[in-house]
GUDREN-749035 format. One record per residue: residue number from 1; residue in three letters; x, y, z of N, C-alpha, C in turn. Coordinates in nm, 3 decimals, decimal comma. Atoms other than C-alpha are relative to their C-alpha. Example, Ala and Ser with C-alpha at 12.3 -4.5 7.8 and 13.67 -1.06 7.14 Angstrom:
(1 "ALA" (0,089 -0,119 0,000) (1,230 -0,450 0,780) (0,090 0,120 0,000))
(2 "SER" (-0,082 -0,119 -0,006) (1,367 -0,106 0,714) (-0,077 0,109 0,073))
END
This chain:
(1 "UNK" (-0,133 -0,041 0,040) (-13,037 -8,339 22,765) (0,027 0,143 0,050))
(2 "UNK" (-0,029 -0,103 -0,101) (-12,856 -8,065 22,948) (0,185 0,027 -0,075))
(3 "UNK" (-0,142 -0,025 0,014) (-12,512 -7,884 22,907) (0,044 0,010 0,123))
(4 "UNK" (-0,125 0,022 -0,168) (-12,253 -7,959 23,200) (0,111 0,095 -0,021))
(5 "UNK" (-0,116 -0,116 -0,034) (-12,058 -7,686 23,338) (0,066 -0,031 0,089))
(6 "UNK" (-0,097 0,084 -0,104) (-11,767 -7,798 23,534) (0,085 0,157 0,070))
(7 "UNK" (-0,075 -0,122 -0,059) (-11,629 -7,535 23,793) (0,084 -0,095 0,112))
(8 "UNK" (-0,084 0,047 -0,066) (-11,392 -7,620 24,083) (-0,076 -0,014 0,167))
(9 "UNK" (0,027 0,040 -0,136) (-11,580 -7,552 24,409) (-0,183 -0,043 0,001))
(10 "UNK" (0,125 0,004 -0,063) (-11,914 -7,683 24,548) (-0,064 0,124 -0,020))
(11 "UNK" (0,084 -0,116 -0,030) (-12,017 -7,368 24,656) (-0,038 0,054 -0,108))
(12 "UNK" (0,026 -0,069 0,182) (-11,950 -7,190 24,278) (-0,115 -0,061 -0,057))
(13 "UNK" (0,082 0,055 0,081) (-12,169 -7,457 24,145) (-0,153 0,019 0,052))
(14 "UNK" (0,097 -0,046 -0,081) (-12,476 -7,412 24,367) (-0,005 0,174 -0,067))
(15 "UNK" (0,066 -0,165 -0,019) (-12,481 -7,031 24,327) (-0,056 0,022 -0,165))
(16 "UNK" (-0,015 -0,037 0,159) (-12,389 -7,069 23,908) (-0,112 -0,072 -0,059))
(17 "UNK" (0,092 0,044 0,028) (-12,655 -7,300 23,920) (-0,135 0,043 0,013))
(18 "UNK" (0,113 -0,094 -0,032) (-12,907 -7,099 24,044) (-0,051 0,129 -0,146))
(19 "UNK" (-0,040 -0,068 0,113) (-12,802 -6,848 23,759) (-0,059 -0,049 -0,096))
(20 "UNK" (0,040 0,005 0,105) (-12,836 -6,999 23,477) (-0,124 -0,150 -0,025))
(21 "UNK" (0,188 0,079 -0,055) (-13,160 -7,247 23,594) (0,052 -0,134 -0,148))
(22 "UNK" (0,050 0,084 0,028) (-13,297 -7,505 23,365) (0,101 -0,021 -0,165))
(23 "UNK" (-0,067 0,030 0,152) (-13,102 -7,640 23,019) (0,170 -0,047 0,039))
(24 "UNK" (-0,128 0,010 -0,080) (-12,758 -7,658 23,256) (0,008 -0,082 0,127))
(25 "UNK" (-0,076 0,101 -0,125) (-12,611 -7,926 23,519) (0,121 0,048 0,047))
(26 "UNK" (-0,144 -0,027 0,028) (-12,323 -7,768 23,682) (0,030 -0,049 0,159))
(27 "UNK" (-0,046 0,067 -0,081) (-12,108 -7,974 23,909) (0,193 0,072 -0,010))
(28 "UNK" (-0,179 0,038 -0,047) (-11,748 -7,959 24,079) (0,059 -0,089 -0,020))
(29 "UNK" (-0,074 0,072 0,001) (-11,468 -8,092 24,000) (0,119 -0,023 0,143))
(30 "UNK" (-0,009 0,036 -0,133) (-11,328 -8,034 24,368) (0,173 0,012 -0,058))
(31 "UNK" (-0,122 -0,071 0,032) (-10,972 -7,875 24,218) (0,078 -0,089 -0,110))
(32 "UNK" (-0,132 0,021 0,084) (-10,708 -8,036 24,048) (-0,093 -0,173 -0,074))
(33 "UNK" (0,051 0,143 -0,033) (-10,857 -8,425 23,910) (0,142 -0,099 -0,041))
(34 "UNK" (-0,140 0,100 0,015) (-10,484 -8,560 23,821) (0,092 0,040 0,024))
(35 "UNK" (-0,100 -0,103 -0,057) (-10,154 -8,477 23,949) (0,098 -0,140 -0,064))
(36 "UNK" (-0,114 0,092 0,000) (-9,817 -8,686 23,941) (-0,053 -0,054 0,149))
(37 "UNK" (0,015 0,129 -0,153) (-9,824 -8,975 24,211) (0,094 0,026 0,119))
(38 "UNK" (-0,069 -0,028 -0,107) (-9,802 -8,905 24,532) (0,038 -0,076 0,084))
(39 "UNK" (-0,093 0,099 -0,131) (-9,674 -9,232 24,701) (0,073 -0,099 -0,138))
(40 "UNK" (0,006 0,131 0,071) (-9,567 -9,546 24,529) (-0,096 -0,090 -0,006))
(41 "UNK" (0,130 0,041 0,095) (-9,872 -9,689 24,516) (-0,097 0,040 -0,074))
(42 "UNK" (0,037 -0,078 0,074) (-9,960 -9,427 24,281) (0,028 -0,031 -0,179))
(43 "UNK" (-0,046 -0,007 0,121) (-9,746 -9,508 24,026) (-0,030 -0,111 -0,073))
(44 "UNK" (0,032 0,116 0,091) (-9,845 -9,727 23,735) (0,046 -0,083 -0,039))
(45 "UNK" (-0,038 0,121 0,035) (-9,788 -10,075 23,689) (0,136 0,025 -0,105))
(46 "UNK" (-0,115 0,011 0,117) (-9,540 -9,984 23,380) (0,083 0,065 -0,006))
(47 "UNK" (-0,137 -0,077 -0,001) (-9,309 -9,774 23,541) (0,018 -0,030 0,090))
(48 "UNK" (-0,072 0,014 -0,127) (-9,259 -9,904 23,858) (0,106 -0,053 -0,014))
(49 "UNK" (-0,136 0,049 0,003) (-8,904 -10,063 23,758) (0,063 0,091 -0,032))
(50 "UNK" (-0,045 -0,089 0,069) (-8,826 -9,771 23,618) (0,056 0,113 0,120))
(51 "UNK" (-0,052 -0,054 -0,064) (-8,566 -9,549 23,855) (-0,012 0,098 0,049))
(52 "UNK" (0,035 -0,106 -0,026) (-8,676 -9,255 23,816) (-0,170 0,022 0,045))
(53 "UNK" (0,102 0,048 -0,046) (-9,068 -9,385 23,905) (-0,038 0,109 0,088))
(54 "UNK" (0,068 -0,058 -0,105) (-9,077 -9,243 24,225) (0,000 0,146 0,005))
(55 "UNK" (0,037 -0,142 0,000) (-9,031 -8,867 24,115) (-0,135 0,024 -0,074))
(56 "UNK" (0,120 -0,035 0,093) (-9,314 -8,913 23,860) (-0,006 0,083 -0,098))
(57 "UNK" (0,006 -0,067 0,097) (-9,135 -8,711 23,607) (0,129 -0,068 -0,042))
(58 "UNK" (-0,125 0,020 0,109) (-8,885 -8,822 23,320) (0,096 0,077 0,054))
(59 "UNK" (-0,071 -0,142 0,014) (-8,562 -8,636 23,409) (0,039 0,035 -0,081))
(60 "UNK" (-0,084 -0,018 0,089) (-8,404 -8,676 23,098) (-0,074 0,097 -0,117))
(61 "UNK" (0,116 -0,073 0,094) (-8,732 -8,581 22,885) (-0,119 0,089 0,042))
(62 "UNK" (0,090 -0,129 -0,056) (-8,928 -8,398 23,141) (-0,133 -0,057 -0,005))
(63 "UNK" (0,127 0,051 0,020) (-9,240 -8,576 23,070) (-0,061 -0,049 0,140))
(64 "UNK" (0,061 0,026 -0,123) (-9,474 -8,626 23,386) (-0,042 -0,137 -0,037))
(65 "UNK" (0,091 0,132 -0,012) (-9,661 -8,982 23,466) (-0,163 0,051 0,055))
(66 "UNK" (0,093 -0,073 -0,071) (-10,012 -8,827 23,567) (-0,082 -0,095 0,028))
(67 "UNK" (0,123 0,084 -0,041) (-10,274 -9,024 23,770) (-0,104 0,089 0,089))
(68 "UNK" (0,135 -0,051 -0,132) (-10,642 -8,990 23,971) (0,015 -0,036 0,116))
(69 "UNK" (-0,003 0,061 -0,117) (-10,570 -8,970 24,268) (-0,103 -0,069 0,105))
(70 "UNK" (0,092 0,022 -0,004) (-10,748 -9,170 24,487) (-0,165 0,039 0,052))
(71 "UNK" (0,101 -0,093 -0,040) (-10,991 -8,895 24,666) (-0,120 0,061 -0,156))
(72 "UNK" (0,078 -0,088 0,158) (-11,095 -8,767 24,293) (-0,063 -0,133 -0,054))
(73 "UNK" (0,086 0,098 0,080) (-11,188 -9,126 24,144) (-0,100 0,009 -0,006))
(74 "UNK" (0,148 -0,007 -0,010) (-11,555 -9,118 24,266) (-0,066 0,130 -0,082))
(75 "UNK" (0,082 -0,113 0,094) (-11,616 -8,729 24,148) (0,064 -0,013 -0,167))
(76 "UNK" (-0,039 0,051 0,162) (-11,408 -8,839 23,789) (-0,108 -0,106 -0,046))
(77 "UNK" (0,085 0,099 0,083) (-11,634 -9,093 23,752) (-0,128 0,050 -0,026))
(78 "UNK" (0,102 -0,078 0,060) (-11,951 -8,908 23,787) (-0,051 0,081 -0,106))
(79 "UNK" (0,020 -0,094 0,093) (-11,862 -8,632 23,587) (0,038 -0,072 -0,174))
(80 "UNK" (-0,071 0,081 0,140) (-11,730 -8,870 23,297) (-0,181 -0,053 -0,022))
(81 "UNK" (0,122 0,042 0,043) (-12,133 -9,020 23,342) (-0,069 0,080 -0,065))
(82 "UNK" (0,080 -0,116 0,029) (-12,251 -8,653 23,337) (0,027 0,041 -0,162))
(83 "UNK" (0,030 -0,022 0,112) (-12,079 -8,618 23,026) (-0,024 -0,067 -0,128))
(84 "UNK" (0,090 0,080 0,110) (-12,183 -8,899 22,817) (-0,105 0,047 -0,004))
(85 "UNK" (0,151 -0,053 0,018) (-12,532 -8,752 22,858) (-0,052 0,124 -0,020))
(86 "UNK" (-0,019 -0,167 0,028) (-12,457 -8,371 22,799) (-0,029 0,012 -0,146))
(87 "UNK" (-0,025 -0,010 0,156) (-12,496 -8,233 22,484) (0,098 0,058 -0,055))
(88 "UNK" (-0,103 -0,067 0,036) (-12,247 -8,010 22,538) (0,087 0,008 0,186))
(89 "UNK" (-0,076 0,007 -0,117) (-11,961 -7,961 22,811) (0,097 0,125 0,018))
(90 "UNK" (-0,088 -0,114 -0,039) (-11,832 -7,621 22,965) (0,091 -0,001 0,067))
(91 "UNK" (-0,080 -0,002 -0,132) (-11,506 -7,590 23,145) (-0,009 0,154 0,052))
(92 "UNK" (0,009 -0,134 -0,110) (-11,565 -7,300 23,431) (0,124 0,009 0,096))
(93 "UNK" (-0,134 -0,025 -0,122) (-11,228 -7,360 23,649) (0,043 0,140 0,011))
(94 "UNK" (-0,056 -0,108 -0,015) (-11,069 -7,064 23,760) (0,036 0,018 -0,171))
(95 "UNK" (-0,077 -0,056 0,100) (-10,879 -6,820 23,496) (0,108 -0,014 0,011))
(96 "UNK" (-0,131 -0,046 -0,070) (-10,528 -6,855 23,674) (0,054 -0,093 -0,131))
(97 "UNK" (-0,032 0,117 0,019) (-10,318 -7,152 23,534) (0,004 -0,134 0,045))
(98 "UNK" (0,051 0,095 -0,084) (-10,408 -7,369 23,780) (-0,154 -0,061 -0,039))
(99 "UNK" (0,162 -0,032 0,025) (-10,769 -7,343 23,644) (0,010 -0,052 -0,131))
(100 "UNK" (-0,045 0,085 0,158) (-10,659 -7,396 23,271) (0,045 -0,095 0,036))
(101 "UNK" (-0,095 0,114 -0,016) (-10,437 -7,696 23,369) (-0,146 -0,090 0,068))
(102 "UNK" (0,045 0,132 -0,038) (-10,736 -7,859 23,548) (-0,125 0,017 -0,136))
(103 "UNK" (0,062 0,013 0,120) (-10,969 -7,788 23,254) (0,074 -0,083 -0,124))
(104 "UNK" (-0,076 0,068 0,088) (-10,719 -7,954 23,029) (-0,005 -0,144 0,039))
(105 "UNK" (-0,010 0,160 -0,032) (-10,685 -8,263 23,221) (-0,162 -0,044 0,029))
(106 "UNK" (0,183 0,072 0,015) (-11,105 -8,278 23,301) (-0,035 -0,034 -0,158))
(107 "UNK" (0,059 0,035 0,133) (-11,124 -8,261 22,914) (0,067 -0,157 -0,071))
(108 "UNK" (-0,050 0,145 0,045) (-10,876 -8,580 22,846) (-0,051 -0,122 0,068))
(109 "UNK" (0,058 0,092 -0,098) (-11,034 -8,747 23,133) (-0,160 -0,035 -0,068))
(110 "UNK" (0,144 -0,041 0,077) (-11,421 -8,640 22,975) (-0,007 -0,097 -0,152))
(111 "UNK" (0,019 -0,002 0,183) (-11,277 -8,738 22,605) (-0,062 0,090 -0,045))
(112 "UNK" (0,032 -0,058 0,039) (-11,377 -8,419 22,526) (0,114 0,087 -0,073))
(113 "UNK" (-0,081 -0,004 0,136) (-11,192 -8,336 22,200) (0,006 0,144 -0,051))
(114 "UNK" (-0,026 -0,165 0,007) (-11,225 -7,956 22,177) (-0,058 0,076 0,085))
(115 "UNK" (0,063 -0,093 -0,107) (-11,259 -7,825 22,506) (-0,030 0,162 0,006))
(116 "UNK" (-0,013 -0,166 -0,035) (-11,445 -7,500 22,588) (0,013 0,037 0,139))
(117 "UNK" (-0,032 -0,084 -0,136) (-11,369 -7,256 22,814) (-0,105 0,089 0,007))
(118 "UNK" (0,134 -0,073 -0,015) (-11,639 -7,052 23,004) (0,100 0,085 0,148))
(119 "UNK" (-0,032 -0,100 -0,121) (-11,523 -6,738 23,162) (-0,004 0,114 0,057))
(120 "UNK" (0,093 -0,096 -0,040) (-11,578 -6,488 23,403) (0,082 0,007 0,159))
(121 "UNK" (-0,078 -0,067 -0,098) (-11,466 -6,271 23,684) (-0,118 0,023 0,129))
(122 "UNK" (0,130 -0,019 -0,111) (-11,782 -6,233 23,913) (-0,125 -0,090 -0,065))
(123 "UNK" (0,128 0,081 -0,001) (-12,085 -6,471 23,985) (-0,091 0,049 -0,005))
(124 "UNK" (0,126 -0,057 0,030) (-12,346 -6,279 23,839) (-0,104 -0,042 -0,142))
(125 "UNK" (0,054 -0,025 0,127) (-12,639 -6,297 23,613) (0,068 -0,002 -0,152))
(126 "UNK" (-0,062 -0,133 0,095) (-12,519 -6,071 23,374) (0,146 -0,040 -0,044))
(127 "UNK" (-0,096 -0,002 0,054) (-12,171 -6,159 23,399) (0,021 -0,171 -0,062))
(128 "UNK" (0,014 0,128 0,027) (-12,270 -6,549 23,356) (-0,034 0,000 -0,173))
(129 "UNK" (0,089 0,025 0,170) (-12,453 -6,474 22,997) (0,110 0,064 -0,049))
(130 "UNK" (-0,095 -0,067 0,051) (-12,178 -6,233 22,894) (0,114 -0,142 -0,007))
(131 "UNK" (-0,066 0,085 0,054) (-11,930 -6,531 22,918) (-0,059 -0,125 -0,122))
(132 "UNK" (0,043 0,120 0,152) (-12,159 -6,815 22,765) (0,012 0,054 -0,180))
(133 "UNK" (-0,025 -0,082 0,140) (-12,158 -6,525 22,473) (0,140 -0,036 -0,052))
(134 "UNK" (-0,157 0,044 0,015) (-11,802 -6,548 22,460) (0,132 -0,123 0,094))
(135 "UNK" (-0,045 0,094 0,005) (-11,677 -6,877 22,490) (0,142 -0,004 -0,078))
(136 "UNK" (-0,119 0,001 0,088) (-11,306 -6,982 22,397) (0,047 -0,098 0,001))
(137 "UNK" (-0,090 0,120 0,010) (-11,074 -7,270 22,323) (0,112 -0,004 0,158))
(138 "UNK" (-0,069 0,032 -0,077) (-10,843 -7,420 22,596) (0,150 0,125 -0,069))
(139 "UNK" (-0,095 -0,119 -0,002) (-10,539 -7,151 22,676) (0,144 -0,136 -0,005))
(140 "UNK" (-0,091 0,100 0,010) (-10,281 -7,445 22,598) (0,155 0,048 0,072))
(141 "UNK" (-0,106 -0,047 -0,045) (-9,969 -7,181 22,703) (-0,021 -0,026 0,151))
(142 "UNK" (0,033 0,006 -0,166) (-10,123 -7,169 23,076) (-0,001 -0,134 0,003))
(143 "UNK" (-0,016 0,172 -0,055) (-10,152 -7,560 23,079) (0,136 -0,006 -0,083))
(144 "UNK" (-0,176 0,043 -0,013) (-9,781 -7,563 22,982) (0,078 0,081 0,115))
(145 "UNK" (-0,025 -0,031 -0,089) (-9,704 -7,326 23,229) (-0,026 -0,024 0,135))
(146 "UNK" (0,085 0,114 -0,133) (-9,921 -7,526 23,496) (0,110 -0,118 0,028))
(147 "UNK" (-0,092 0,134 0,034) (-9,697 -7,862 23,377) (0,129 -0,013 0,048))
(148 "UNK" (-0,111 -0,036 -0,071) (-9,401 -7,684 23,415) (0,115 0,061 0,135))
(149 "UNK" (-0,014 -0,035 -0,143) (-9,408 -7,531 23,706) (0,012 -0,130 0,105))
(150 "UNK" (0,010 0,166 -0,051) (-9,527 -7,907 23,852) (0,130 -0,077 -0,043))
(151 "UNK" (-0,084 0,082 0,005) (-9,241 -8,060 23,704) (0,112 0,050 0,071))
(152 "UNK" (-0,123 -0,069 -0,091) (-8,966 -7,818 23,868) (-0,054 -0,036 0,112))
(153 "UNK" (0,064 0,036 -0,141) (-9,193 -7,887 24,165) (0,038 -0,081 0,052))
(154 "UNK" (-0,039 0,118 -0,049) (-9,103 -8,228 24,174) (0,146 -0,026 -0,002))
(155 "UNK" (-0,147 0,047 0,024) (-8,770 -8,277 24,032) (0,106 0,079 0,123))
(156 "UNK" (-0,130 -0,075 -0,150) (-8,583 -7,998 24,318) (-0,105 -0,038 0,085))
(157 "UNK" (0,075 0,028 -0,135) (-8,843 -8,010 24,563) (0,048 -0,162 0,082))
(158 "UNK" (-0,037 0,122 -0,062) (-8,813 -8,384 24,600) (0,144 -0,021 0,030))
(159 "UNK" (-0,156 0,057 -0,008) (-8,430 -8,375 24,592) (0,053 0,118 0,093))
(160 "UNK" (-0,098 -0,136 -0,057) (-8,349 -8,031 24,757) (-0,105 -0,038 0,155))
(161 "UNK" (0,102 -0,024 -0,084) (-8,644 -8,069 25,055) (0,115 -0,075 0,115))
(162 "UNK" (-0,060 0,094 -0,084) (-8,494 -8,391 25,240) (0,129 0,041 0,026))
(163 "UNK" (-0,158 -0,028 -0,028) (-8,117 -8,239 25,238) (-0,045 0,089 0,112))
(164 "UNK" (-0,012 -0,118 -0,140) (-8,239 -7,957 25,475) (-0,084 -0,060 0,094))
(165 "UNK" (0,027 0,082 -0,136) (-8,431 -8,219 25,677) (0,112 -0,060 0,107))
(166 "UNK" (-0,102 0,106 -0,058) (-8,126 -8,409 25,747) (0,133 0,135 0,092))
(167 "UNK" (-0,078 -0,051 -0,053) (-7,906 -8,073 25,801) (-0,062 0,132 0,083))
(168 "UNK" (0,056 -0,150 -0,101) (-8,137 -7,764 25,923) (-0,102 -0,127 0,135))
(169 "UNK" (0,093 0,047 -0,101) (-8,408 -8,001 26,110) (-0,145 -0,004 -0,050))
(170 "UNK" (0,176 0,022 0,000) (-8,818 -8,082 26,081) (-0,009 0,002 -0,149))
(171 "UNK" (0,051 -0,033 0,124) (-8,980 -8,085 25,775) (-0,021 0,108 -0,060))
(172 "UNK" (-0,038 -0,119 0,103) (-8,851 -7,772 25,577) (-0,036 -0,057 -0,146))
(173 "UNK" (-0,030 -0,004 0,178) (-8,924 -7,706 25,192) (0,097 0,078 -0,045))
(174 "UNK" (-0,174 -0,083 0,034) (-8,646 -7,610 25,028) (-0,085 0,105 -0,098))
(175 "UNK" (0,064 -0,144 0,048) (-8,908 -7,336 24,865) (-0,017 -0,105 -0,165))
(176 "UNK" (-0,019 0,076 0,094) (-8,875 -7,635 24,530) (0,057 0,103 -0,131))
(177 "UNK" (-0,036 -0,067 0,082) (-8,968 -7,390 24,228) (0,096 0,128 0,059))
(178 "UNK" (-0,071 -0,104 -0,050) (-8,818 -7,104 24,414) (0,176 -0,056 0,009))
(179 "UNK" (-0,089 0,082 0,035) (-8,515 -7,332 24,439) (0,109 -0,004 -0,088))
(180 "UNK" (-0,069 -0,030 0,143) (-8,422 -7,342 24,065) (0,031 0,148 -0,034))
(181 "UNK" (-0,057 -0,105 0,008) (-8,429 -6,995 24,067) (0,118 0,069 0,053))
(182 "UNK" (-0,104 -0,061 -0,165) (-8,246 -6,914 24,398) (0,185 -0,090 -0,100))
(183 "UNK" (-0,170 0,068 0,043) (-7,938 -7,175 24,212) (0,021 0,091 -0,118))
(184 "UNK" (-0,043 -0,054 0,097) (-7,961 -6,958 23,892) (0,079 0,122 0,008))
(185 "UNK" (-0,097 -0,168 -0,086) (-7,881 -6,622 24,082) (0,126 -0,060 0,058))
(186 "UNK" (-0,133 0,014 -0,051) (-7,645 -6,793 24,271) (0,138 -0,040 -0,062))
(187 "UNK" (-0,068 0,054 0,113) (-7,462 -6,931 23,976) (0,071 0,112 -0,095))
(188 "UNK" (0,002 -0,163 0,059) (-7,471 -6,596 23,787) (0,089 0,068 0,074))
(189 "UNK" (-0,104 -0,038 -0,121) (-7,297 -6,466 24,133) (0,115 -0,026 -0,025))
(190 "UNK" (-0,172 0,055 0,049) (-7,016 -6,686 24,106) (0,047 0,051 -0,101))
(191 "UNK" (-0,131 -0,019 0,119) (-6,903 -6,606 23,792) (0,001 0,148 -0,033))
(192 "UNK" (-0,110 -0,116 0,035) (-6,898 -6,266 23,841) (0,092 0,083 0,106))
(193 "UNK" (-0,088 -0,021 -0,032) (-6,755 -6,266 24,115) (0,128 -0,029 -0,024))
(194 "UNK" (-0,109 0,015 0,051) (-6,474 -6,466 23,952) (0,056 0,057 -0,107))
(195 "UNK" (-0,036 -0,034 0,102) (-6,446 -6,231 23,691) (0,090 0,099 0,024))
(196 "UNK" (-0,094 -0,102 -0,018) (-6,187 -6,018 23,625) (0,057 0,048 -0,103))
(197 "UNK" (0,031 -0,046 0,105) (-6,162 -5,740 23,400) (0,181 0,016 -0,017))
(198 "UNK" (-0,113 0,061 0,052) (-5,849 -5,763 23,142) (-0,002 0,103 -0,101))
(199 "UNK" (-0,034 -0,103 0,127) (-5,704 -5,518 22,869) (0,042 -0,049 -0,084))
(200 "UNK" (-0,053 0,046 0,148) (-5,717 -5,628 22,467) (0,041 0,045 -0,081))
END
């Protein structure tokens, strides 16, 4: 019996493994392990009639459809073996929100029911034991800010991208999240430029 530390790259795991030697298994998860579906044969049997399907997010309720894609199945399945046989299970992903967000989804994937977090700013010794010391709960605000960001991602991206294919040329991004912003300024604009000041 061993505790499994889940980090994001190959390489991290090799060095972190070296570190903290014998009582620890620590494997990659190889970045993200679920996203929204990226074709139509992504999407799950029980929404494919469903219209809005092929964005992979609710528009009305915002709610994503999330699947494994199929490059990640093989390392999801391993690490789901690794942790039936753990005694315990560390998430190491980055600190960003990108890092929380895939620690969140390795732990629903895992069934691991009160994920920890293991973290740390340099691959050292020293700075390896200093985190196992201080261990913390999943940052739940950063995996909503992960979610959300992904869902603006999809909802303009997919709808704003293809308009400037058809009128600028090649495969342009319409910038997606940048997008929603860029319409909010521009919106804001309008109305003051239509404003016009009045004596009460």
């Amino acid at each position: 019996m061993a505790t499994l530390v889940i980090v994001e790259s190959p390489a991290k795991a090799k060095k972190i493994a070296g570190y903290l030697g014998q009582g620890y298994i620590v494997r990659a998860s190889l970045g993200h392990v679920r996203d929204l579906p990226a074709s139509k044969g992504e999407i799950p049997e029980r929404y494919r009639q469903e219209p809005w399907a092929p964005l992979g997010v609710h528009p009305q309720t915002f709610t994503p459809i999330y699947v494994v894609p199929a490059a990640k199945r093989q390392p999801v399945r391993e690490l789901q073996q690794l942790a039936l046989k753990a005694d315990a299970v560390l998430f190491a992903s980055d600190m960003d929100r990108e890092g929380e967000a895939i620690s969140y989804h390795l732990s629903r994937l895992l069934k691991v029911d009160q994920p920890v977090r293991l973290v740390f700013t340099e691959i050292t010794r020293e700075a390896l034991q200093e985190a196992l010391r201080n261990t913390r709960p999943l940052d739940l605000r950063l995996v909503a800010a992960q979610e959300a960001r992904r869902v603006i991602d999809r909802l303009v991206g997919y709808r704003v991208s293809p308009l400037l294919w058809t009128s600028v040329g090649g495969k342009l991004s319409a910038g997606r999240v940048q997008s929603a912003a860029l319409m909010l300024l521009a919106s804001r604009e309008m109305a003051r430029m239509k404003f016009r000041a009045a004596t009460f």
